[in-house]
C-alpha positions as CSV (number, residue, x, y, z in Angstrom):
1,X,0.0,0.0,0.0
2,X,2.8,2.3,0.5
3,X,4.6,1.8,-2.4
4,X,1.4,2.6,-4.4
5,X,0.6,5.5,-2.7
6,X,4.6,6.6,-3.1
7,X,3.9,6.0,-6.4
8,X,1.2,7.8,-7.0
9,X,2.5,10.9,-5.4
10,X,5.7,11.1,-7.4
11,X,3.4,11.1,-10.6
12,X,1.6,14.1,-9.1
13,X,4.6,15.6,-8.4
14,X,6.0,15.4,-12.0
15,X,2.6,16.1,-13.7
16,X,3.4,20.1,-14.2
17,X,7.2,20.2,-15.2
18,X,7.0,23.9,-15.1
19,X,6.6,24.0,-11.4
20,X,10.2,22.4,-9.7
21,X,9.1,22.1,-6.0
22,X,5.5,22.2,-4.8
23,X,4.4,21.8,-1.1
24,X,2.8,18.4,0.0
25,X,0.2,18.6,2.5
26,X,0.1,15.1,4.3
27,X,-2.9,14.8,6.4
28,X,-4.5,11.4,7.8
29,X,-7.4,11.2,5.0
30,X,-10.2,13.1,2.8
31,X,-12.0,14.7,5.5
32,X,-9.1,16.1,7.0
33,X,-8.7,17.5,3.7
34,X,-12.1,19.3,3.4
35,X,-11.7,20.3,6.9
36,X,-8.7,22.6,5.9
37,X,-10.1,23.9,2.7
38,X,-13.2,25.2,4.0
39,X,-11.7,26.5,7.5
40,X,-9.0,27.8,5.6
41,X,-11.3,30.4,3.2
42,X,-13.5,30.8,6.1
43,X,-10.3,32.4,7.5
44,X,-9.1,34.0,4.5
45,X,-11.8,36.1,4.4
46,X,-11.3,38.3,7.5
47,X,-7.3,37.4,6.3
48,X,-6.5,38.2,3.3
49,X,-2.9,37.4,4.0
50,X,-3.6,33.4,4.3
51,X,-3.0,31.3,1.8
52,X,-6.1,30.6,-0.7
53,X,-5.5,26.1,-0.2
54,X,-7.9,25.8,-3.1
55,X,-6.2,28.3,-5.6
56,X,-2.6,26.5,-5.0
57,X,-3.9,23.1,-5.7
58,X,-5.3,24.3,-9.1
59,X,-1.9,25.9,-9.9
60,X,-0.3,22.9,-8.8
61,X,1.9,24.4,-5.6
62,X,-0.1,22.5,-3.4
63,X,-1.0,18.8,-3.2
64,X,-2.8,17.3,-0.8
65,X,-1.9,13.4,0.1
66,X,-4.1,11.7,2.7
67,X,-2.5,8.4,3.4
68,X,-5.7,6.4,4.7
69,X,-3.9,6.7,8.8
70,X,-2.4,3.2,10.1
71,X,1.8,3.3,10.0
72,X,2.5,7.7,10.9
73,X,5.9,6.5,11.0
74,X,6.3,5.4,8.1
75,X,5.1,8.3,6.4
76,X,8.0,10.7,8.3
77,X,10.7,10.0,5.7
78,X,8.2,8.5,2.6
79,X,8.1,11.4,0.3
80,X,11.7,12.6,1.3
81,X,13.3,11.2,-2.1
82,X,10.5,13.5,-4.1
83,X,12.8,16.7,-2.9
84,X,9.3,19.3,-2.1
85,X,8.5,21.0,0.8
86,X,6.6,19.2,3.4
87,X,3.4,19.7,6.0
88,X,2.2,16.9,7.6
89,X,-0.6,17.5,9.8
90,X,-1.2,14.2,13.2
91,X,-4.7,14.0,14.7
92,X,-3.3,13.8,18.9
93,X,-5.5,11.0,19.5
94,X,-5.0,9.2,22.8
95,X,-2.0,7.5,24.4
96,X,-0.1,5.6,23.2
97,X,-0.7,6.9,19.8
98,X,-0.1,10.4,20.7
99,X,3.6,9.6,21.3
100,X,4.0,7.7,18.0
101,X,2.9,10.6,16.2
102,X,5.1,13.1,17.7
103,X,7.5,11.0,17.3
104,X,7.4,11.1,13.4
105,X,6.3,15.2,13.5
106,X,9.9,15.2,15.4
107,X,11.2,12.9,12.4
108,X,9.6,15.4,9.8
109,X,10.4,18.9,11.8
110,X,14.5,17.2,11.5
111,X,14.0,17.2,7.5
112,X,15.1,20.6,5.9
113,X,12.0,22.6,4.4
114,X,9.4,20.5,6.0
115,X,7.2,20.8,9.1
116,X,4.5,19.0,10.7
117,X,2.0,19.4,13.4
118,X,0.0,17.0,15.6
119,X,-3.0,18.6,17.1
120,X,-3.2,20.0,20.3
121,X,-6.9,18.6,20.4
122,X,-7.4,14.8,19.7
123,X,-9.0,15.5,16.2
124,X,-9.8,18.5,13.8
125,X,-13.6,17.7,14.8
126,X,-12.9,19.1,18.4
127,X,-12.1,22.1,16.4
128,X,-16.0,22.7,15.7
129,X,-18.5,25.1,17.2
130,X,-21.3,22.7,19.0
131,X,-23.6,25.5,17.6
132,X,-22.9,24.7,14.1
133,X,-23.5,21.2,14.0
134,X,-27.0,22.2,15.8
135,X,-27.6,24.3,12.7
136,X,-26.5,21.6,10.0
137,X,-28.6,18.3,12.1
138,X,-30.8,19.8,15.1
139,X,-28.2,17.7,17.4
140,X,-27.2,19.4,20.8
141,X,-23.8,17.9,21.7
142,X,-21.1,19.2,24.2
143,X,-17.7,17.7,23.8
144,X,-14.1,18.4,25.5
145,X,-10.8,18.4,23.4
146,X,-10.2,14.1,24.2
147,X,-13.6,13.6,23.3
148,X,-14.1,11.4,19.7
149,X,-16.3,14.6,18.3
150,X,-17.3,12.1,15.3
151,X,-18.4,9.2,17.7
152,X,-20.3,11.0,20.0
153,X,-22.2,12.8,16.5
154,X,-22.9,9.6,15.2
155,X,-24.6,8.2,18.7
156,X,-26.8,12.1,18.8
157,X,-28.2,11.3,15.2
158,X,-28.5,7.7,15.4
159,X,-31.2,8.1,18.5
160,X,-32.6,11.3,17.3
161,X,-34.1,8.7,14.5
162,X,-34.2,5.5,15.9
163,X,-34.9,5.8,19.3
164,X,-36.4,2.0,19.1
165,X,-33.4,0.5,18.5
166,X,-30.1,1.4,20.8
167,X,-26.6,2.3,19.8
168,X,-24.9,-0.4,21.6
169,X,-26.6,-3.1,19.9
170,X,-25.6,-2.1,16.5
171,X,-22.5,-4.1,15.3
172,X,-18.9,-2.5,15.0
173,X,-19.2,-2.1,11.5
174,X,-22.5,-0.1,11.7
175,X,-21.4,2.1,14.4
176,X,-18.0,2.6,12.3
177,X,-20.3,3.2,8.9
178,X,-22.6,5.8,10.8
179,X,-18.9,7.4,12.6
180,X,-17.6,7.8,9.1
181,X,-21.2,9.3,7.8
182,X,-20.6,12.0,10.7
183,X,-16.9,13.0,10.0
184,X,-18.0,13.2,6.6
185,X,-20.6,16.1,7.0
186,X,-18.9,17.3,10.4
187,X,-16.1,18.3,8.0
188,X,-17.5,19.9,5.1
189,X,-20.9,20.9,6.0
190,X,-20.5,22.3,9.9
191,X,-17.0,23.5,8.9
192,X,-18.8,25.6,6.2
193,X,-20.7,27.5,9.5
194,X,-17.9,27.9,11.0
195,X,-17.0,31.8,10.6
196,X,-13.5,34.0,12.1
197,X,-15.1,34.6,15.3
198,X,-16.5,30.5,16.4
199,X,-12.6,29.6,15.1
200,X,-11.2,31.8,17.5
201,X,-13.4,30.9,20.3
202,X,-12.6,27.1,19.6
203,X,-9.1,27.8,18.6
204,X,-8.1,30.0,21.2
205,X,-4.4,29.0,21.0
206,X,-4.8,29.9,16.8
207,X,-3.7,26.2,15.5
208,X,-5.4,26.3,12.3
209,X,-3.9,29.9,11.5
210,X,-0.3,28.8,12.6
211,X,-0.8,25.6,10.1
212,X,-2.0,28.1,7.2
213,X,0.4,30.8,7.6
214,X,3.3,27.5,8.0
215,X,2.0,26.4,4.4
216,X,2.4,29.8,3.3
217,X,6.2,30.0,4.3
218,X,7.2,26.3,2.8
219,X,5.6,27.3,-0.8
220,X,7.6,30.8,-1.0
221,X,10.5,28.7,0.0
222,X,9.7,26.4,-2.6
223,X,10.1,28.7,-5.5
């Protein structure tokens, strides 16, 4: 699976010859992905000094390579052959994951011209306003910065319509199906709510704008 994926990347990297070095954002997978897109313009536009994700990826400065969790370390030196500027972005997550994954951002943050980042907060959900995701589904939910955002989502909705049948007596593979059903709207539809003033308020140590302006700083270096 790595190799493909290694694969694939290096044939993204060489797609635009005109363009030497580009910046590769790793992140754990697609929602992580929509999650910084939409944050990110939702920032840009009280800031107009932030970098616009969506424009660089259709330039090609900017590519985006979610590799699907599982191995972090393993992804620490796995594009360092390519030569680009690097951001990788962790989810925290709990212990003993959280020290495998700062291992490899300290792996990545050795690496000239690349940085990475693992949340302060267990996962980019716990970044969300509460109030948004009672706009998008009607669901009143209160959650810390350990909490599983996406979990706790999926068990709100699931007995808002099915109050006949309880959470704990669908099988893994439901609750994991209805999980991923929640990170997927969590991620694109709350984060579209989410204005300047909620990020603040639920980013009060200004994560998100430290990972944009970072980006910013690896593709002018990358000219």
């Amino acid at each position: 699976m790595l190799q493909f994926f290694g694969a694939a990347c290096a044939r993204l990297v060489r797609r635009r010859p005109e363009t030497t070095r580009k910046v590769l954002v790793v992140v754990e997978g697609k929602h992580d992905i929509e999650f910084l897109r939409r944050i990110g313009a939702a920032l840009r536009r009280a800031d107009a000094s932030l970098p616009d994700l969506v424009k660089m990826e259709q330039v090609g400065r900017l590519i985006f390579i979610p590799f699907g969790g599982g191995d972090t370390l393993a992804w620490a030196n796995r594009l360092a052959a390519l030569n680009q500027a690097e951001f990788h972005l962790y989810d925290r997550e709990m212990p003993p994951e959280t020290d495998i994954r700062r291992q490899a951002a300290r792996i990545v943050n050795d690496r000239p011209g690349c940085r990475a980042f693992v949340t302060q907060k267990r996962a980019l959900e716990n970044y969300l306003c509460p109030g948004a995701i009672r706009e998008i589904r009607g669901i009143e939910v209160r959650f810390s910065d350990d909490d599983d955002v996406a979990d706790l989502v999926a068990q709100k909705n699931w007995a808002m319509t099915n109050s006949e049948l309880p959470w704990p007596s669908l099988s893994g593979r439901a609750r994991k199906r209805l999980r991923e059903r929640a990170k997927r709207w969590l991620n694109s539809q709350v984060a579209d709510r989410m204005t300047p003033e909620r990020i603040d308020q639920y980013d009060p140590a200004g994560e998100i704008r430290g990972w944009l302006q970072t980006i910013a700083q690896l593709s002018c270096q990358a000219r």
